[in-house]
TIKEMI-365058 format. One record per atom (N, C-alpha, C): atom name; x, z, y. Coordinates in Angstrom, 3 decimals. Last residue first. Layout:
<nodes>
node atomo = CA&east = X&up = Z&north = Y
...
</nodes>
This chain:
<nodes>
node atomo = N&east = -13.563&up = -17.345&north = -2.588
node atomo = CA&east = -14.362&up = -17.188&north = -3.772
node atomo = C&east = -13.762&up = -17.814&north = -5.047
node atomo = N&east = -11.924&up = -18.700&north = -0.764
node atomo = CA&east = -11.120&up = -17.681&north = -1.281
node atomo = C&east = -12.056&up = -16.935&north = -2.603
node atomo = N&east = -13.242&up = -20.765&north = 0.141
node atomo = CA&east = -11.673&up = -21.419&north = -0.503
node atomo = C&east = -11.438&up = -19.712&north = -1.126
node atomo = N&east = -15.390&up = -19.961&north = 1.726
node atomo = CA&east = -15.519&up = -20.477&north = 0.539
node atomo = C&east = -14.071&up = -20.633&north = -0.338
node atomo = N&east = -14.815&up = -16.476&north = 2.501
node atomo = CA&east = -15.208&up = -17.749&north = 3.293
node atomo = C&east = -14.696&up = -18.518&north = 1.772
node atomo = N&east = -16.992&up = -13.307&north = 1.564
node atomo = CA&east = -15.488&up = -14.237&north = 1.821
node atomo = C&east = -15.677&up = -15.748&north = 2.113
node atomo = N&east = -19.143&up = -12.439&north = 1.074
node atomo = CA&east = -18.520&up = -12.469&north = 2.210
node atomo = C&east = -17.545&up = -13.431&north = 2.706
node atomo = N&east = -18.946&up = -12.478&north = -1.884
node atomo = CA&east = -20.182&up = -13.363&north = -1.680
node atomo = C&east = -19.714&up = -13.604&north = 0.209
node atomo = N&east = -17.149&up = -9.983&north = -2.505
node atomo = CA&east = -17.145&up = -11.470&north = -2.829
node atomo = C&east = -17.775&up = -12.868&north = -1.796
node atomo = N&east = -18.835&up = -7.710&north = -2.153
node atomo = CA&east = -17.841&up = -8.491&north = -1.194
node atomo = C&east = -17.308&up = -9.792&north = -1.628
node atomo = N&east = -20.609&up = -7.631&north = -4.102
node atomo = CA&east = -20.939&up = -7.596&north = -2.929
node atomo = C&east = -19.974&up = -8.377&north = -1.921
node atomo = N&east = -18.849&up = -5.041&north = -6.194
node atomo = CA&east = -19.592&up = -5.733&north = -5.647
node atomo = C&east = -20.083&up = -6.296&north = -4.431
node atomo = N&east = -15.070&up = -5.057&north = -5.357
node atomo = CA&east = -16.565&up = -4.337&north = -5.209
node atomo = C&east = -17.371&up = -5.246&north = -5.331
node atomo = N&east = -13.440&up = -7.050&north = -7.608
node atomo = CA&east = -13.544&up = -6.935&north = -6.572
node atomo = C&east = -14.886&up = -6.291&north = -6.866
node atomo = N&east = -11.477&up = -5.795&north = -10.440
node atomo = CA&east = -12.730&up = -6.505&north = -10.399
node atomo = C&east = -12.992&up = -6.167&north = -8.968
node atomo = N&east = -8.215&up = -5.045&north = -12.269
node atomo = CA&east = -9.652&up = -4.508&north = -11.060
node atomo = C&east = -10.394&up = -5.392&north = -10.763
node atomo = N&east = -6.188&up = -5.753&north = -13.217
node atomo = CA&east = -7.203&up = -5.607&north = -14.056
node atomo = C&east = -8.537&up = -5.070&north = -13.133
node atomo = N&east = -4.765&up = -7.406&north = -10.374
node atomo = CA&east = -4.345&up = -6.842&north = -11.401
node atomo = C&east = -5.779&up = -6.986&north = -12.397
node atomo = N&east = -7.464&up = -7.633&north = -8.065
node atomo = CA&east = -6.477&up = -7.531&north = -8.585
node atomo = C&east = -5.802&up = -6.887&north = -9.473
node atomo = N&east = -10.143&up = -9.953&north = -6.762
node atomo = CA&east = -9.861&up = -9.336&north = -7.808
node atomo = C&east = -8.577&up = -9.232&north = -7.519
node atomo = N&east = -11.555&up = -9.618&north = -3.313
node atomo = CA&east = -10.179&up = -9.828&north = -4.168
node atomo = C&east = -10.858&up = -8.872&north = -5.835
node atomo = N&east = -12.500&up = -7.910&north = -1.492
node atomo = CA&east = -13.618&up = -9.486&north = -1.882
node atomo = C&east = -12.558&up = -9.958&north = -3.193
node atomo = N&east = -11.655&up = -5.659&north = -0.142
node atomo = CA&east = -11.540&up = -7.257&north = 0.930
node atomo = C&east = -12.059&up = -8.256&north = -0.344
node atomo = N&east = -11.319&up = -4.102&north = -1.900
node atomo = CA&east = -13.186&up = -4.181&north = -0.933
node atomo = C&east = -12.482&up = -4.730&north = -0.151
node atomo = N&east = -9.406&up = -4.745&north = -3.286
node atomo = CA&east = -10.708&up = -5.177&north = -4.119
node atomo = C&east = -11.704&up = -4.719&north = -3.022
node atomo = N&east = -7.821&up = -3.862&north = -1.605
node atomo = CA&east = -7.455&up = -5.700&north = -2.447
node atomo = C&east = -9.076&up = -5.584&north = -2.542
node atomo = N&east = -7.866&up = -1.139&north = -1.706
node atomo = CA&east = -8.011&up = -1.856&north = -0.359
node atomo = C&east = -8.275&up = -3.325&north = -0.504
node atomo = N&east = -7.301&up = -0.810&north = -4.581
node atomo = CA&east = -8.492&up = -0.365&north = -3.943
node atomo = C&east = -9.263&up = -1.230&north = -2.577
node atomo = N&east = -5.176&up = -0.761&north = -4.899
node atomo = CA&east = -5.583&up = -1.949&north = -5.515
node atomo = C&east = -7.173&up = -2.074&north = -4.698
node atomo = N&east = -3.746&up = 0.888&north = -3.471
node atomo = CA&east = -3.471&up = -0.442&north = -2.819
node atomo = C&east = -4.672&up = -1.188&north = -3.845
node atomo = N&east = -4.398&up = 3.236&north = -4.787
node atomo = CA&east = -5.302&up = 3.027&north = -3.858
node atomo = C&east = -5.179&up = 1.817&north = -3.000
node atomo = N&east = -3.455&up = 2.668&north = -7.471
node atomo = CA&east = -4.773&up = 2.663&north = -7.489
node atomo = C&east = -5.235&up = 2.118&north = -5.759
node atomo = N&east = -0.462&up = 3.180&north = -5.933
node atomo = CA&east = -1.424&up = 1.848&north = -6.174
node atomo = C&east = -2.427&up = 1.738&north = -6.386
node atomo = N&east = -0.901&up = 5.740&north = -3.678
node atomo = CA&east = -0.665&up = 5.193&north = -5.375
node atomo = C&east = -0.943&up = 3.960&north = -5.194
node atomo = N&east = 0.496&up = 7.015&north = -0.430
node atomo = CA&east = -0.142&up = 6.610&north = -1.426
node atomo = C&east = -0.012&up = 6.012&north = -2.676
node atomo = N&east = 2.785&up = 8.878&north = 0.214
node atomo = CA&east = 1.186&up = 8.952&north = 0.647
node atomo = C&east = 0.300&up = 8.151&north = -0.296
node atomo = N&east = 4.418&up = 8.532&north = -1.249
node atomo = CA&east = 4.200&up = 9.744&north = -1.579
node atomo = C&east = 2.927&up = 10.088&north = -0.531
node atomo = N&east = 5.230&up = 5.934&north = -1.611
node atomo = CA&east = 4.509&up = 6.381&north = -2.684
node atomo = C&east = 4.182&up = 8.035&north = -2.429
node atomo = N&east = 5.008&up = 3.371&north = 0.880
node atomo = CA&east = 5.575&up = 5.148&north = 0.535
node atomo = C&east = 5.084&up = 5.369&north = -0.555
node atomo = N&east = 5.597&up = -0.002&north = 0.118
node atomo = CA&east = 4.742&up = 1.522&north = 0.581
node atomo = C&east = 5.404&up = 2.541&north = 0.252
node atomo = N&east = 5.156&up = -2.979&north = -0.010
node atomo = CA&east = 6.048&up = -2.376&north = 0.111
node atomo = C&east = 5.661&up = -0.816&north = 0.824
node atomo = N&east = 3.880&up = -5.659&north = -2.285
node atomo = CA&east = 3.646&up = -4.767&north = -1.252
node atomo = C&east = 4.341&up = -3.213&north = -1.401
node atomo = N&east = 3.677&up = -8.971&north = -2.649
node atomo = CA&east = 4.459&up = -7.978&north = -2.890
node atomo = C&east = 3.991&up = -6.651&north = -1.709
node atomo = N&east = 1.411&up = -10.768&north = -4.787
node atomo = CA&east = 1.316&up = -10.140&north = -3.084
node atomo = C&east = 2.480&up = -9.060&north = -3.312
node atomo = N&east = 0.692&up = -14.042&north = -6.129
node atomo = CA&east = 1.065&up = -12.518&north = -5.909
node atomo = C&east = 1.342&up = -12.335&north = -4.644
node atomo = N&east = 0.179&up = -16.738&north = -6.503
node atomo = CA&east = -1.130&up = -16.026&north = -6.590
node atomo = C&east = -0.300&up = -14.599&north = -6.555
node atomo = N&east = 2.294&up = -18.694&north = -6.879
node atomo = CA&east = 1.931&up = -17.505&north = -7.903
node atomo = C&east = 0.989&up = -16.466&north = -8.052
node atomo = N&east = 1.710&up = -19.320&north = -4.536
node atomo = CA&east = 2.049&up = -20.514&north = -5.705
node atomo = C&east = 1.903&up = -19.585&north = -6.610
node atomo = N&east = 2.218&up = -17.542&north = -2.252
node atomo = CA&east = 0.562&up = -18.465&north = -3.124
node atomo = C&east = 0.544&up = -19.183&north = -4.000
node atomo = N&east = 2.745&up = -14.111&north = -2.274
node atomo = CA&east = 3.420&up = -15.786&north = -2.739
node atomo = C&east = 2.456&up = -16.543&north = -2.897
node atomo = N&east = 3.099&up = -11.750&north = 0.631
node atomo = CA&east = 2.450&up = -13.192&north = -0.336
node atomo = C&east = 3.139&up = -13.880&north = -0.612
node atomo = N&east = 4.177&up = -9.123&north = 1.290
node atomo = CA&east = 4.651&up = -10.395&north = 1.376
node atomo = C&east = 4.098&up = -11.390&north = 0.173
node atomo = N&east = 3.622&up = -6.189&north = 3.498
node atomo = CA&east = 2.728&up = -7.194&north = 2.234
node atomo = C&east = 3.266&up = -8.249&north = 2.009
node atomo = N&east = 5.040&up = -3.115&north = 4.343
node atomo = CA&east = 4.746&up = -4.682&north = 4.078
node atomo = C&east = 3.742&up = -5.215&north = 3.623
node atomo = N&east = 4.510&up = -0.387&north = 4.230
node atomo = CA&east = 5.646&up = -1.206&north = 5.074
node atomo = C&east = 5.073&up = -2.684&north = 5.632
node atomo = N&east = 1.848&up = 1.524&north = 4.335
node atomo = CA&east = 2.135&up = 0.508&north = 3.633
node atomo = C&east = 3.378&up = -0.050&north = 4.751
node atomo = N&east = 0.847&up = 4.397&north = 5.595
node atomo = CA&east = 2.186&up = 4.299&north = 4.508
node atomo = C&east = 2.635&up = 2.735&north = 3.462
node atomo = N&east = -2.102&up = 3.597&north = 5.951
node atomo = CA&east = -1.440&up = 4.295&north = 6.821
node atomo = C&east = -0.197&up = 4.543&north = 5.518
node atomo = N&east = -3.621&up = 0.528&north = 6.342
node atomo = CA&east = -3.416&up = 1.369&north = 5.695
node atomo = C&east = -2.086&up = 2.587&north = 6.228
node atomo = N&east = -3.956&up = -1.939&north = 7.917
node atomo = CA&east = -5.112&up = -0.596&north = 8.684
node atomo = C&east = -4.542&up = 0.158&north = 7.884
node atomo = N&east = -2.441&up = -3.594&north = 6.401
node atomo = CA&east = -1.839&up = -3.291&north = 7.340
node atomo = C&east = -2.602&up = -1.705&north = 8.049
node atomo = N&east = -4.750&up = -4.631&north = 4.419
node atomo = CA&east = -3.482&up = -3.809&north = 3.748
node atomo = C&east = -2.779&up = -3.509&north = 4.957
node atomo = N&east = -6.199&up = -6.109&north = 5.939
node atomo = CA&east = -6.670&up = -4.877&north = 5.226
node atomo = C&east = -5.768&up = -4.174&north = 5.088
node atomo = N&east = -4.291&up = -8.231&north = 6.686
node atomo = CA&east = -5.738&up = -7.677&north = 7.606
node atomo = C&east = -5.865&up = -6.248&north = 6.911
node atomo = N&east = -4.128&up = -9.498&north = 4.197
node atomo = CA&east = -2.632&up = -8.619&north = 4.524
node atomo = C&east = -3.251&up = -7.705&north = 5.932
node atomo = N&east = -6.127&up = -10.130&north = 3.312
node atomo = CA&east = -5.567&up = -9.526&north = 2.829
node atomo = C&east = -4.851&up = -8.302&north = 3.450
node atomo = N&east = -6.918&up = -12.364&north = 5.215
node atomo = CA&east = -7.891&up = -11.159&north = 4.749
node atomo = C&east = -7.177&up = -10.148&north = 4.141
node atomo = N&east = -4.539&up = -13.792&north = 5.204
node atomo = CA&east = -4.866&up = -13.123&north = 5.814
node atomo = C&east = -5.988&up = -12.079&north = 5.849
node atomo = N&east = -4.906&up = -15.024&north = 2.573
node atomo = CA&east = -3.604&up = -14.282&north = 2.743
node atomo = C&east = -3.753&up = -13.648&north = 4.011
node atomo = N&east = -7.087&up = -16.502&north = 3.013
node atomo = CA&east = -7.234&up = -15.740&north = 2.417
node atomo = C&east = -5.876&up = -14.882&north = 1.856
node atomo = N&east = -6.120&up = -18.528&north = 4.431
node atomo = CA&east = -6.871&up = -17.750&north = 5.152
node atomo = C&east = -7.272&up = -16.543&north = 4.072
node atomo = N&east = -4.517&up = -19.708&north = 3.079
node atomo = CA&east = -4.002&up = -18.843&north = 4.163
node atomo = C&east = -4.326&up = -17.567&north = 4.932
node atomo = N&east = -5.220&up = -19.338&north = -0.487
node atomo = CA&east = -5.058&up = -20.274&north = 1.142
node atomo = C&east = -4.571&up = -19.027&north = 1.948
node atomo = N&east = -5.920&up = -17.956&north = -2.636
node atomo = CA&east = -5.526&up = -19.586&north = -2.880
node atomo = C&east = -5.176&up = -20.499&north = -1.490
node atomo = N&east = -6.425&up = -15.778&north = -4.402
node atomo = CA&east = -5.832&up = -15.887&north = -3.435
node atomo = C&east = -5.020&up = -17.560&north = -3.277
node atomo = N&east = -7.612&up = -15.240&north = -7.016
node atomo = CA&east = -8.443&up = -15.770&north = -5.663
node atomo = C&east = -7.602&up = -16.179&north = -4.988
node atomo = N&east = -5.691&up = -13.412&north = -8.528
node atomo = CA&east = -5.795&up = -15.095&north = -8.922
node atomo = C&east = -6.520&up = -15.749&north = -7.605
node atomo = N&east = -2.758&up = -11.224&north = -7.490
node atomo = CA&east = -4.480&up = -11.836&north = -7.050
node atomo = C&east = -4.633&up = -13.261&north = -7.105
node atomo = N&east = -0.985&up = -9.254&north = -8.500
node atomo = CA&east = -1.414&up = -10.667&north = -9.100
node atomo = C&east = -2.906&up = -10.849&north = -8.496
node atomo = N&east = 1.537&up = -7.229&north = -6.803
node atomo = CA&east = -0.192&up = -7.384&north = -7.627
node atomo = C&east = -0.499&up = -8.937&north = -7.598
node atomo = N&east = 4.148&up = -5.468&north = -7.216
node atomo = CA&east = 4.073&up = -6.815&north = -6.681
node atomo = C&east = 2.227&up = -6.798&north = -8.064
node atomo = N&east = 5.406&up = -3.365&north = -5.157
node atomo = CA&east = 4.941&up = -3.168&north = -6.668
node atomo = C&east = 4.280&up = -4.780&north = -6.333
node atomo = N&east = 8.198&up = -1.057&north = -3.712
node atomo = CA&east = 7.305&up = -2.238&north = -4.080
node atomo = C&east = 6.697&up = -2.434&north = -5.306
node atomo = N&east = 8.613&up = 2.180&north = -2.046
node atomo = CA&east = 8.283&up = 1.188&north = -3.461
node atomo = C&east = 8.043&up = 0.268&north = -3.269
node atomo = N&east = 9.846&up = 4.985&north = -0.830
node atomo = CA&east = 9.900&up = 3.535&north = -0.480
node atomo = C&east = 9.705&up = 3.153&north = -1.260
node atomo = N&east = 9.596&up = 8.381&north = -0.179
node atomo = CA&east = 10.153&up = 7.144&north = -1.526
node atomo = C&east = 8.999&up = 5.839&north = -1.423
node atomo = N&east = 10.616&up = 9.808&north = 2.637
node atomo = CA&east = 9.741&up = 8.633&north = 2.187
node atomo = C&east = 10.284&up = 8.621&north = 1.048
node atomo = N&east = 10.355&up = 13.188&north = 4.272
node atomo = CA&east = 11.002&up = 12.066&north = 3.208
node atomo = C&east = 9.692&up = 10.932&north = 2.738
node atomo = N&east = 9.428&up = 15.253&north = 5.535
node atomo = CA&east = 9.567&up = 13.976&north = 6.142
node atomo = C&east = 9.986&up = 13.155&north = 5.594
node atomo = N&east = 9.850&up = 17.745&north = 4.345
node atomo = CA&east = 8.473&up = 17.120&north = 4.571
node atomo = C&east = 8.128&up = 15.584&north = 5.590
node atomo = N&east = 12.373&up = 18.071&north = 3.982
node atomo = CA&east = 12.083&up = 17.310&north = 3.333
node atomo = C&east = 10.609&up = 17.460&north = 3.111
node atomo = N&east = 12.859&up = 19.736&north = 6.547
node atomo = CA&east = 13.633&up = 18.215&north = 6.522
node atomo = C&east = 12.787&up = 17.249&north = 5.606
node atomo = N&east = 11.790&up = 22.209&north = 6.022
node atomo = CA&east = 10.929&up = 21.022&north = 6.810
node atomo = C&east = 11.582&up = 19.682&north = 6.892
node atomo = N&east = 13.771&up = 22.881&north = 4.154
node atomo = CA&east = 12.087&up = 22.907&north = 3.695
node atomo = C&east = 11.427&up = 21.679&north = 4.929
node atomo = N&east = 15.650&up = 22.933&north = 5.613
node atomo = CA&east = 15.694&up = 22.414&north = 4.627
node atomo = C&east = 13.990&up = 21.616&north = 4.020
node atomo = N&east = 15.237&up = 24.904&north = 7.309
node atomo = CA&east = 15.666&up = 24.035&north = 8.381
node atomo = C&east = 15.206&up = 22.776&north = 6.957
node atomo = N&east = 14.741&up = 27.128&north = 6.009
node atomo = CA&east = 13.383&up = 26.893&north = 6.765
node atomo = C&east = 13.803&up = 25.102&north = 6.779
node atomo = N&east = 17.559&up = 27.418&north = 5.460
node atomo = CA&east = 16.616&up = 27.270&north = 4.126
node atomo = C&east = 15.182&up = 26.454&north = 4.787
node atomo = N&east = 18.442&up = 28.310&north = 8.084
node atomo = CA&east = 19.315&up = 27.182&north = 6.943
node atomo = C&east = 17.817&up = 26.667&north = 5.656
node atomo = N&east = 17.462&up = 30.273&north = 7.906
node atomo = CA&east = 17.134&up = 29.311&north = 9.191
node atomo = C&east = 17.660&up = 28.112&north = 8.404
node atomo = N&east = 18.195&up = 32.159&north = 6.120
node atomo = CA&east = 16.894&up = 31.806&north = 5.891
node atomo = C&east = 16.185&up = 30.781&north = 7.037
node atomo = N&east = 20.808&up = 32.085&north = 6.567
node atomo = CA&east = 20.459&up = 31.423&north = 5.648
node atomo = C&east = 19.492&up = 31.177&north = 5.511
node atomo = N&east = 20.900&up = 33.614&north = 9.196
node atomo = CA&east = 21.403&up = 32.306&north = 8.872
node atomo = C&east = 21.072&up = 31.351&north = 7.867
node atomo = N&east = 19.731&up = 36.457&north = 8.437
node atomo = CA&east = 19.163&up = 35.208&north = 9.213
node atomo = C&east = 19.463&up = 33.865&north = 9.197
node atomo = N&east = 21.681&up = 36.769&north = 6.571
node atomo = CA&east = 20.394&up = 36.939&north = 6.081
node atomo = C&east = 19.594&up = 35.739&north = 7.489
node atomo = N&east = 23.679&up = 36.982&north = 8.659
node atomo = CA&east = 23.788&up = 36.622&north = 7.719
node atomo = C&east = 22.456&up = 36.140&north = 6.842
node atomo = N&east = 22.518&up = 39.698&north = 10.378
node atomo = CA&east = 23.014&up = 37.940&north = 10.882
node atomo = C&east = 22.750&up = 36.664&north = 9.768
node atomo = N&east = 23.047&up = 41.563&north = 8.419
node atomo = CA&east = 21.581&up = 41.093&north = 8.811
node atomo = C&east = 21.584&up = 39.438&north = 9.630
node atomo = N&east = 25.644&up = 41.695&north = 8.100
node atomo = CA&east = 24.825&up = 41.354&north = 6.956
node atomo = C&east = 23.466&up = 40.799&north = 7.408
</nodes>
């Protein structure tokens, strides 16, 4: 019986820590109107890479969107929109930080 009792509660431990390693994988695709060149697909995707649970970033420039591919269980979008908007970017309904705008090289103002 006591074996038993051990087994299951190694079984149970074994469980608990399996699923402190799970990802849920998302894309969420953000509308940045600025985003009009290369170089300003690289400011971007620059920022969004230092982030710790982002996969991807895959720009469209004809549509001014950025697909970006993340864990959701490290981070929200708030906080992707976050990283967009103090690289100088409006996105979605967010308004770039003050300030950073004025940084950015002319084609991406």
């Amino acid at each position: 019986m006591k074996k038993l009792v051990i087994v299951l509660a190694l079984a149970l431990l074994s469980g608990v820590a399996a699923g402190c390693y799970r990802q849920d994988m998302r894309t969420v695709v953000f509308h940045v109107p600025r985003m009009g060149s290369a170089e300003c697909i690289k400011i971007i995707q620059d920022g969004l890479s230092a982030v710790e649970g982002i996969q991807s970033a895959q720009p469209d420039l004809g549509s001014r969107t950025i697909a970006v591919t993340y864990d959701s269980r490290k981070l929200s979008i708030k906080n992707i929109e976050y990283v967009i908007t103090g690289a100088g970017f409006d996105v979605n309904d967010s308004k770039a930080r003050p300030g950073t705008r004025e940084k950015l090289p002319a084609a991406c103002r």
